[in-house]
C-alpha positions, 0 to 999 in steps of 0.5 A: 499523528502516528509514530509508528508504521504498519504495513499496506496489508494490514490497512483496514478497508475504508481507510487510508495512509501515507507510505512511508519506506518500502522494504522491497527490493529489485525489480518488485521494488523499481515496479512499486516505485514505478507505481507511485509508492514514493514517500508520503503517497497517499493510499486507500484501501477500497475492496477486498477481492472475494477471496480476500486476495488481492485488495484494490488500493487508490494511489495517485488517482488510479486503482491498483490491486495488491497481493498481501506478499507485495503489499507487506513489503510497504511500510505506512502511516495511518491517517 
């Protein structure tokens, strides 16, 4: 196990993580919340975008695309 953190953004395709503390706040933090990013959610990044922008995550069952601006305010574990 790791013991250091990385944020979503920066998670290779293919793998996947455990979230671990969301840096966000307000509103962008109540919609990631909302979402399904609690402690210790299971996340995998699927696909980049053509552009790179945003990446389709699977969380929880459902396929969820992030910007890189949101998905840097996720701190996570790799597994």
């Amino acid at each position: 196990m790791n013991n250091y953190y990385i944020t979503l953004n920066t998670l290779p395709i293919g793998k996947k993580c455990r979230v671990k503390k969301l840096i966000s706040h307000g509103l962008l933090r109540r919609r990631l919340l909302d979402l399904g990013l609690i402690d210790d959610t299971i996340v995998e990044a699927l696909h980049k975008s053509p552009s790179g922008d945003p990446v389709a995550y699977l969380i929880r069952g459902t396929v969820i695309a992030l910007r890189s601006e949101v998905a840097s305010t996720i701190l996570v574990e790799t597994l």
